[in-house]
N, C-alpha and C positions, 0 to 999 in steps of 0.2 A: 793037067786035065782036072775038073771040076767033079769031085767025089760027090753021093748023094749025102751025104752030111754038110759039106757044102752047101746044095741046093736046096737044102731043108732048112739050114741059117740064115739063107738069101732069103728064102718063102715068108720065114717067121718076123725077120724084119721090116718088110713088105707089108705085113700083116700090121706088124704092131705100127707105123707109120701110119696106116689107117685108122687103126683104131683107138690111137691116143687122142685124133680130135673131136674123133666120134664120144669117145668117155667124155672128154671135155665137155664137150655140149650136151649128156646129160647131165652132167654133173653141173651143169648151170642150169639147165630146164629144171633139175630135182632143186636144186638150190633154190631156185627164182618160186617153185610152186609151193615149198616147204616158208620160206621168209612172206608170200603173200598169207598164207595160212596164218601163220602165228601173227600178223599183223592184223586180221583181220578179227581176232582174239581180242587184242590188245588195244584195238578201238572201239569195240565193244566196252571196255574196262575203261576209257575216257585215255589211253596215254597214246593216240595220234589224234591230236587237237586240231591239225591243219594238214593240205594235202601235200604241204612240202615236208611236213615233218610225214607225214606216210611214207613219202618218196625216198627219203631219208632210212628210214627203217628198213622199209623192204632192201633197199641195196647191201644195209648193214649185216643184218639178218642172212641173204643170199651167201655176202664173201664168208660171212662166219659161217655156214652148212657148205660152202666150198670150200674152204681153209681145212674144215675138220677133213671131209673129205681125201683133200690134197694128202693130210699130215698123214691118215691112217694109210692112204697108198705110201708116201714115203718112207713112212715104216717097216713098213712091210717087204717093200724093195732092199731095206739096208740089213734086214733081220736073215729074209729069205730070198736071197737075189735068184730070179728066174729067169729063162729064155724063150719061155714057155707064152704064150699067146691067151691061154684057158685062165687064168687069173683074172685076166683085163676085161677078157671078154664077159666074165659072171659078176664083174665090180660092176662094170656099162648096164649088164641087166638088171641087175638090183635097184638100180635109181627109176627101172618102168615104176617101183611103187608109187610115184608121187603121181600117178595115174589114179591114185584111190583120194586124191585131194578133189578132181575133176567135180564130181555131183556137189560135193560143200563148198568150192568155189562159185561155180554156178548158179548155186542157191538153189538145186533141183530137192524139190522137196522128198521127203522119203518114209513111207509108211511103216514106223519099226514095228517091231511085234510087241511090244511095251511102252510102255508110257515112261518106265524111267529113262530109255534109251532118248528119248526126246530129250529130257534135262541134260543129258551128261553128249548130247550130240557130236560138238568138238571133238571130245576126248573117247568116244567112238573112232571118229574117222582116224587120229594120231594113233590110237593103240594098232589099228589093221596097217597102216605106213609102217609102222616101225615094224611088226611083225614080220611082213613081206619081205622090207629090208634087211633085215637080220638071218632071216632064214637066207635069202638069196648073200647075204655078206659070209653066212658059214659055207655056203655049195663053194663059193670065190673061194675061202681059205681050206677049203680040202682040196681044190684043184691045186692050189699054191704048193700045197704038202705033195701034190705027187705029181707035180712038172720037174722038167727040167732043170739042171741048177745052173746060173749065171754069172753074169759080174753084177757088180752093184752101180755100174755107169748107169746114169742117169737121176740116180739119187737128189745130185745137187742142185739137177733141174727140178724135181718134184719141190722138192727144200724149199727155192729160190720160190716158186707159183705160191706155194704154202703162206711164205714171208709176205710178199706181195698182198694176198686174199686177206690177211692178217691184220697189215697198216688199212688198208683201205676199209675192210669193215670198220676198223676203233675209230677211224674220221669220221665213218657216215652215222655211225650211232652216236657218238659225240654229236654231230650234229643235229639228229633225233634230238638226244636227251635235252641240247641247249632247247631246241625248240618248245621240248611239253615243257622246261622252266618258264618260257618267256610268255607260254600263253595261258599260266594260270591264272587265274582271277584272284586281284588282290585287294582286301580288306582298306576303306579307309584309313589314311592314317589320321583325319582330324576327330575328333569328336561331337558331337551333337546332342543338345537335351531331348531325350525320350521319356515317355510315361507310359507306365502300365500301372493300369488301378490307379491309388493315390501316391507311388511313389514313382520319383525323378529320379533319372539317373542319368549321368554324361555314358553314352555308349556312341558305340557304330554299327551301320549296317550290313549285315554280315549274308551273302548270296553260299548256297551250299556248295561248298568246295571251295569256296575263295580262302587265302589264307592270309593270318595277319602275324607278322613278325614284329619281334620287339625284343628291344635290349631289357634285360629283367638284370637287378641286385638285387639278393636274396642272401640273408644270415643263417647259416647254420641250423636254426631251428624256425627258420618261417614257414608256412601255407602259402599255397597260393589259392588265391579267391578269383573264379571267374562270376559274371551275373547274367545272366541270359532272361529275353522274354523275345515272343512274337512280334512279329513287324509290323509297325500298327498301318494299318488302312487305307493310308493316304500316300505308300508305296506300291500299291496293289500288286502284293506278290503275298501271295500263302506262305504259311508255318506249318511246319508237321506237328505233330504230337507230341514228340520224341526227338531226340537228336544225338547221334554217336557222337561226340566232342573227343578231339585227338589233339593230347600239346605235348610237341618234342623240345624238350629242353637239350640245350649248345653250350658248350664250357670246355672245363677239362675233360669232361667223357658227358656223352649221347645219352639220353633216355624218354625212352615213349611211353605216355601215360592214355591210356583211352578212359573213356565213360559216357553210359548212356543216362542222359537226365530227361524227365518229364516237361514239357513245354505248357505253363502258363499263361494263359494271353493275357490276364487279368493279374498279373506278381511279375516280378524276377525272381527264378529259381537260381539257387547259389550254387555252382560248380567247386567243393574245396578238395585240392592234392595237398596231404598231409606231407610233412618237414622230410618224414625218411622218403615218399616216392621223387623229390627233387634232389637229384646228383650236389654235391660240394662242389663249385665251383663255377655253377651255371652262370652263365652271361647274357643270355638270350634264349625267350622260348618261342615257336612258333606254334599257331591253333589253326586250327581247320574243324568242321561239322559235316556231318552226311545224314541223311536222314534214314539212310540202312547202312548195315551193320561192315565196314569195310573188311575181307578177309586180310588174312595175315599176310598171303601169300603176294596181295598187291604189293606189300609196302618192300619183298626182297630186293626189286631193282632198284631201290633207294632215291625213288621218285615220286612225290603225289599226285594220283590221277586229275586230270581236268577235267569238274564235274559238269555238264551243259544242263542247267535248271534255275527254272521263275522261285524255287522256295528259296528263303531269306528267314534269317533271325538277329537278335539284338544282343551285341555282346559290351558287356563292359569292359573298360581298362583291364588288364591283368594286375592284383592286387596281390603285393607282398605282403603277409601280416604276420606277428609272431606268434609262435603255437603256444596253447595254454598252459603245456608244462614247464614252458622254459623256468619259469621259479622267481623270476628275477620281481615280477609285481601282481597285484591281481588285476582283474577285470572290476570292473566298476559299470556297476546299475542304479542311474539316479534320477529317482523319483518324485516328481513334480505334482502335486493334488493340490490344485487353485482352488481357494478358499475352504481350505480342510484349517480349522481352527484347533489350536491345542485345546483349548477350554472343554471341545464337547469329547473328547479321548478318554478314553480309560485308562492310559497311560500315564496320565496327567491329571488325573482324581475325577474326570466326572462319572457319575454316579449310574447310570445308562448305558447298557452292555451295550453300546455302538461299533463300537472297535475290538470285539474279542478277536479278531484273526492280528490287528495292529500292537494288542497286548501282547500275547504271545509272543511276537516278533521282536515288540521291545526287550520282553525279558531276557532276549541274547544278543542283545545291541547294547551300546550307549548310548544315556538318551538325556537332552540337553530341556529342563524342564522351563526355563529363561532365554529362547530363541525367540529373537525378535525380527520380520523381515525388516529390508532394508526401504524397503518401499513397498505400498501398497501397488503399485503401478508392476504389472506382472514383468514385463520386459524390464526396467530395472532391476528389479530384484533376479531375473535369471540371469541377466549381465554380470550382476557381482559376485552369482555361483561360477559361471563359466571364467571369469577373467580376472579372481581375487581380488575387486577392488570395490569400494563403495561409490554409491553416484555422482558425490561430486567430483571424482575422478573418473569416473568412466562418460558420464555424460548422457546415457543413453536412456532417453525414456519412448513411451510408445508416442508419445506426442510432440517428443524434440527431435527423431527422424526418422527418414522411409525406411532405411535400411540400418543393417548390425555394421557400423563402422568396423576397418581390419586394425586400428590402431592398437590394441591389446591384445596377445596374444591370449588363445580360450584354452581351457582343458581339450577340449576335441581336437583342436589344430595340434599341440603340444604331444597329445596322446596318439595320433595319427603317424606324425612324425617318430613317433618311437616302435611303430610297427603294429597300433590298434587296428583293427577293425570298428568304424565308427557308427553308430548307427543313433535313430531319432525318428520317436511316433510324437508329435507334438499338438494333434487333434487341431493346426492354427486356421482350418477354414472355416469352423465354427464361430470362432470371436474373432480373425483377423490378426488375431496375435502370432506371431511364429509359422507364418505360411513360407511357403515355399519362396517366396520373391523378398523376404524380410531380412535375409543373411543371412541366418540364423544356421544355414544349412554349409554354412564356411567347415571344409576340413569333415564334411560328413560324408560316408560312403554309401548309406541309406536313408535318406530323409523322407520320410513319410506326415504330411500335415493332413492326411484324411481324418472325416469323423462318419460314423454311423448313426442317421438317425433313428432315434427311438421308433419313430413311425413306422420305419420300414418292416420292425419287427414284432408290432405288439399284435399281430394275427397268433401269435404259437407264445412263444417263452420270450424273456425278456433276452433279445440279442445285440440291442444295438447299443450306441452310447457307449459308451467310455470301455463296456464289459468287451465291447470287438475290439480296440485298442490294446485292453489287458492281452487278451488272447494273441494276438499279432505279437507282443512281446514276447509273452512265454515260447510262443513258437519261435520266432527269431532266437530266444538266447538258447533253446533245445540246438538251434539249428547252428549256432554259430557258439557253441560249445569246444569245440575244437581250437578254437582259437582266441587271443589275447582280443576284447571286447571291452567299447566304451555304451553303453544302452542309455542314454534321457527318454525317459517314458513323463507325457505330463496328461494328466488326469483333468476334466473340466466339469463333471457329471456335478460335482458343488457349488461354481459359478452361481446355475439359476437353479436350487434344488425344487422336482417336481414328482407327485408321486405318481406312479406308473404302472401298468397291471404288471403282477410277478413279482414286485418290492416285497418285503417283508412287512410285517402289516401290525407287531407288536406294539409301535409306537406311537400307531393311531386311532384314534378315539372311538366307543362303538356307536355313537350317536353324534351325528354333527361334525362340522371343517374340521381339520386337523391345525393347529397352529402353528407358529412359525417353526419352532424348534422343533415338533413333532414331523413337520414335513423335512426338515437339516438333517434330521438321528437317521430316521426313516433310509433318505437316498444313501447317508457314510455310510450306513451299514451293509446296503448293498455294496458299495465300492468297497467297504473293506470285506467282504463275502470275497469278490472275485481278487481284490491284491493280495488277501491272504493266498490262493490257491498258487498264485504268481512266488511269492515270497516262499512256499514251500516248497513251489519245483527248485528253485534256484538254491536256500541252505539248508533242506533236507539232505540234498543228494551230492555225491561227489564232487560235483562244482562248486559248493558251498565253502572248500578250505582256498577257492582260487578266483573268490568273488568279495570285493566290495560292496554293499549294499547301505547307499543312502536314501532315508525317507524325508521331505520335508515337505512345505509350502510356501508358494513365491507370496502368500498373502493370508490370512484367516479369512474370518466369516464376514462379508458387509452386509448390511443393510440398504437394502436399494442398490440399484443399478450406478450409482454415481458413486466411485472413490475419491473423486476429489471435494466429494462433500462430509462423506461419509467412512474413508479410508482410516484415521489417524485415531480410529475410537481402538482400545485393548484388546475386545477381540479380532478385530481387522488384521494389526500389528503382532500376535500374542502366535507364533505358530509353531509346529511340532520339528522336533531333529531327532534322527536317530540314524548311527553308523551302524552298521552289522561288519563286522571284519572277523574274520579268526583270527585269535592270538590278542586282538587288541583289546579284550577286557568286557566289561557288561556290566551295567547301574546306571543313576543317574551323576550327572556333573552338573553342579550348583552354581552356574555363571554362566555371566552375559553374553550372548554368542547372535551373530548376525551372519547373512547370508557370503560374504568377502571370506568370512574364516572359513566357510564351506570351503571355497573357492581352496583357499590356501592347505585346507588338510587334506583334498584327494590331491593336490598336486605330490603332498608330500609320501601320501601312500604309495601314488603311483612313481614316486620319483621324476617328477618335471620339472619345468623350471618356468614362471609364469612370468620372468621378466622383473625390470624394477617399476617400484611403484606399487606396488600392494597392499595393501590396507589390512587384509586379513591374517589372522594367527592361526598356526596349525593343532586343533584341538585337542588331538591325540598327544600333544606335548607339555598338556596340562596346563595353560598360559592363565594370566592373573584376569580376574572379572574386570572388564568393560563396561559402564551405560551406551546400551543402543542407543542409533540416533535414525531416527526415519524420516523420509523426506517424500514433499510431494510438491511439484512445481505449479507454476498460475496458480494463484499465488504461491510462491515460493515460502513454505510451513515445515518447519521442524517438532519431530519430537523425541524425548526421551524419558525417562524413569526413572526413580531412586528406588530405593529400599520400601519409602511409602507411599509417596507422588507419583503423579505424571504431568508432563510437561508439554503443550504445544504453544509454539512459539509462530507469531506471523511474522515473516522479515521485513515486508512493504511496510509496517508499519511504524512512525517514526517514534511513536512513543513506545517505552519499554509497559509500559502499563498498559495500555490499550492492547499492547501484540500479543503479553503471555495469558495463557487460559492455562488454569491448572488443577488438578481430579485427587484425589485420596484413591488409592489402588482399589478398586475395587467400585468407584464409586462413578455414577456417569452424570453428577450435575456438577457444572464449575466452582470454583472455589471464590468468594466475594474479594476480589483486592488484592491476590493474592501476594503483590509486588510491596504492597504498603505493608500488606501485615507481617508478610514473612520475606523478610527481603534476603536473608542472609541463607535460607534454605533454595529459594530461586535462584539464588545467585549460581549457588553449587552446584545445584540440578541441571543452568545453561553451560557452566562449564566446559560439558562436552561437546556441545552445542559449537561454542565459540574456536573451539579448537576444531572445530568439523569444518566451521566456515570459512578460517581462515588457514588451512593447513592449503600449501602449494598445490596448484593445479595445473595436469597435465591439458588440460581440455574441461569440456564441457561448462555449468554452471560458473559467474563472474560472481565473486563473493560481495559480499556486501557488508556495508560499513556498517557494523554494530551501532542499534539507536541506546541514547543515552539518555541516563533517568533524572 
């Protein structure tokens, strides 16, 4: 016969058979309401891109708040086995909270009693879920505490539903996560020439939140340089102001670098992470930009949002470069002042404070009082600074081609390759010399051939002309101080010297035209006004012990617009050197030094290697005096110097008498005969001459056959 403890077991089982499908099905309705919630979050935040990955989510989401669910019943049944009904039944009612999701699913809108309650809306509705729920999960485990006690049968089944809701979530959110990877917006991988203001740069088009990956080497003590500007115009999609920039560098170990930079529509603003914030070992870093500030809290699921937005900005290559302290060389600043003659220098005896900021700077240089360029022909002569060799070996004049042939390897390409940061203001739109389409810009990582006209500026103070150029440098090398730097700055304000409101006004006349010289003193002294203030940011201050600083000119002073009429006279040829190094010494050196030996002593500063074939000697290693020899092609015209002479020599021309013209140092009328009268002194003075023309050529000029007297 059937005891009432019996029919109370019979009841309870009854019971719970009912009510385990019933829990069931809340616990998937709370599950299902709770995974739409948080998804509904989460594409707000850009990481459901698509609606299969939504779909994805919610199911993942669901088993995971059923799993938990499952596990915390199974536990519970193994801890505190009951018989008891009142447990199940206050676990079942607990999941009514996802009834407080209802109005924020909805979208029913709702009039809080404050305005911050609006901002934080979400995390309103979650904090009263979770409440509800936990109150009503503690009434469950007080009933648990004071029911009856049971077996623990059915455990394995709770277990088994648990296992189940477990795999099946890690599938569906794996399949999530593939999805927000596969629909993020990705960064060109080609390049494309962009400009902002007057400098070029190979970048790509970068949409916000698109990301660009790349295999990065980097040495122990590099930087890395990013370059950023606005998208220009002709993509019609806006820039912000501003841009979070975020690069996760991949190796042996992970590291995330954020920063917010300024958006120039008119510049590329430089992005530099210093040596210690990139991990040892990296191999790859990946970049992305937002134009608001990403919380931290996105980045824990180890995923980046998919941003959906028209803004766009311009990023450069990712740029390895060596940091400034590494020790190993300096940075090198080498400055180009087209038709700055030695003659009117103070450095160099003339008598006219023109150059007091250029004085000063020599007396902690070494300064070469006998430098002679290699040609008047401005692109020759910077040819033989950059690629240590002289014309007939390099070839290159502005009239013999369109472009910088890559046959000789430069200082830039050389110094690039060793981990510089290359940079170049070369003012080449102004005369055509050194623009941007000239070559000139091989192995440069900022090439800038803008110039500012005077015009623009003579309403107020003198701003334009050469003095914005100066300026653009000083700020670039402030800017790129951090890191190992190659700077060509060239100057043209002496080209065509003209006087200007705002010049200094000492050198000319108070009655009447200013002449020729007065108007020459007049403009140097403004350019050395403003290269002096250049020359002090750079070896006043602690960058001065990890700077090279060379000053020269591709040319002195001509007369007239035509060098090849007018090129080959002494002050044309006659121009200023002076090294600034720490450590390397200070005075002058008494010997003949041409533009190739340039070439050859920053190679050897900086430790390059500029390949065979070089012409030039490294000065710093005291090398024995040389007669220049300068050259100017159509007609193909040499010249050199002795001790008291000078020497131009015509090649076309078959008699040795007729070709040579020759001057007393100092003197500008020719000399009568000079082959008849002094034949044994010409002879000496072409010497270098003859060895210049016939020494092996890699290229360029076809030597020609010495005429005989």
């Amino acid at each position: 016969m059937l005891t009432l403890l019996d029919l109370a077991q019979a009841s309870t089982a009854t019971t719970r058979c009912v009510l385990i499908p019933i829990y069931l099905l809340a616990v998937g309705i709370c599950s299902g309401m709770t995974g739409l919630f948080i998804h509904q979050q989460l594409a707000e935040q850009g990481f459901v891109p698509t609606v299969y990955a939504g779909f994805a989510f919610v199911i993942g989401a669901s088993l995971a708040m059923t799993a938990l669910q499952l596990a915390y019943r199974s536990l519970l049944r193994f801890i505190w086995p009951t018989s008891s009904t009142w447990p199940l039944m206050t676990e079942t009612l607990s999941m009514a909270a996802c009834i407080l999701f209802v109005p924020y699913l909805a979208q029913v809108e709702v009039n809080w009693p404050h305005s911050a309650l609006d901002r934080i809306e979400p995390a309103v509705y979650l904090a009263g879920f979770l409440l509800v729920h936990l109150i009503l999960k503690g009434i469950s485990f007080f009933a648990l505490l004071r029911s009856w006690p049971g077996t623990r049968y059915g455990v394995a089944g709770w277990s088994l539903l648990t296992g189940v809701c477990v795999v099946g979530s890690f599938a569906a959110l794996s399949v999530w996560a593939k999805s927000v990877e596969e629909a993020k917006p990705l960064a060109p991988t080609e390049l494309e020439l962009y400009q902002a203001g007057n400098l070029r740069l190979q970048g790509r088009f970068m949409r916000e939140g698109a990301i660009y990956e790349s295999e990065l080497t980097v040495r122990p003590s590099d930087s890395l340089l990013l370059l950023w500007s606005s998208a220009p115009a002709d993509r019609k999609a806006p820039s912000p102001d501003r841009a979070f920039v975020t690069v996760r560098f991949t190796g042996a170990e992970s590291h995330r670098v954020e920063q917010l930079i300024d958006i120039d529509p008119d510049s590329w603003i430089t992005m530099l992470i210093a040596a210690e914030d990139i991990p040892e070992g990296t191999t790859a870093c990946c970049v992305s930009w937002h134009a608001e500030d990403v919380p931290s809290w996105r980045t824990i699921p180890g995923l980046e949002p998919v941003t959906k937005s028209n803004l766009a900005l311009l990023m450069s290559e990712p740029l390895a470069r060596a940091s400034q302290d590494d020790g190993n060389a300096p940075s090198v600043v080498l400055i180009t002042v087209d038709g700055l003659s030695a003659k009117h220098m103070q450095s160099f005896g003339y008598e006219r404070e023109t150059t007091p900021n250029l004085l000063e700077f020599g007396k902690r240089s070494l300064r070469y009082p006998l430098a002679y360029t290699v040609s008047p022909d401005p692109e020759a002569a910077v040819t033989s600074m950059l690629t240590g060799r002289d014309p007939m070996r390099h070839g290159h004049y502005g009239s013999e081609a369109e472009t910088f042939d890559t046959a000789f390897a430069t200082i830039s390409e050389a110094l690039s390759n060793r981990g510089y940061f290359t940079l170049a203001l070369t003012e080449g739109v102004r005369d055509g010399h050194f623009d941007y389409e000239s070559g000139y810009d091989r192995a440069i990582d900022q090439f800038d051939d803008g110039f500012t006209n005077h015009s623009a500026s003579e309403s107020n103070t003198v701003a334009g002309g050469s003095a914005s150029t100066i300026w653009k440098a000083e700020d670039w090398i402030r800017h790129y101080a951090g890191v190992k730097f190659f700077l060509w700055l060239r100057i043209t304000d002496l080209q065509d010297p003209q006087i200007r409101p705002g010049y200094p006004t000492e050198f000319l006349p108070e009655n009447g035209a200013p002449g020729a010289d007065d108007t020459y003193d007049t403009v140097l002294r403004y350019v050395d006004h403003h290269l002096g203030e250049l020359l002090r940011s750079v070896t006043n201050t602690e960058l001065g012990k990890d700077v090279c600083v060379v000053l020269t000119s591709s040319y002195g002073r001509i007369e007239g617009d035509d060098p090849s009429t007018n090129g080959l006279t002494e002050d044309a040829l006659h121009v200023p050197l002076m090294i600034y190094k720490s450590g390397a010494g200070r005075g002058e050196r008494e010997l003949f030094v041409q533009q190739d030996d340039l070439g050859v002593t920053i190679a050897a500063i900086t430790g390059i290697d500029l390949g065979e074939g070089i012409t030039g000697r490294d000065l710093l290693a005291e090398p024995k005096s040389a007669a220049p020899v300068s050259i100017l092609p159509h007609p193909l015209r040499l010249s050199t110097r002795g001790q008291r002479f000078r020497l131009i020599w015509d090649t076309e021309n078959d008699s040795l008498s007729a070709g040579v013209t020759m001057y007393t140092l100092g003197g500008n009328q020719p000399m009568s005969s000079p082959v008849r009268r002094n034949p044994y002194t010409v002879q000496r003075i072409m010497s270098p001459m003859k060895t210049y023309m016939n020494a092996p050529l890699e290229r360029g000029l076809v030597p020609v056959n010495l005429p005989q007297e």
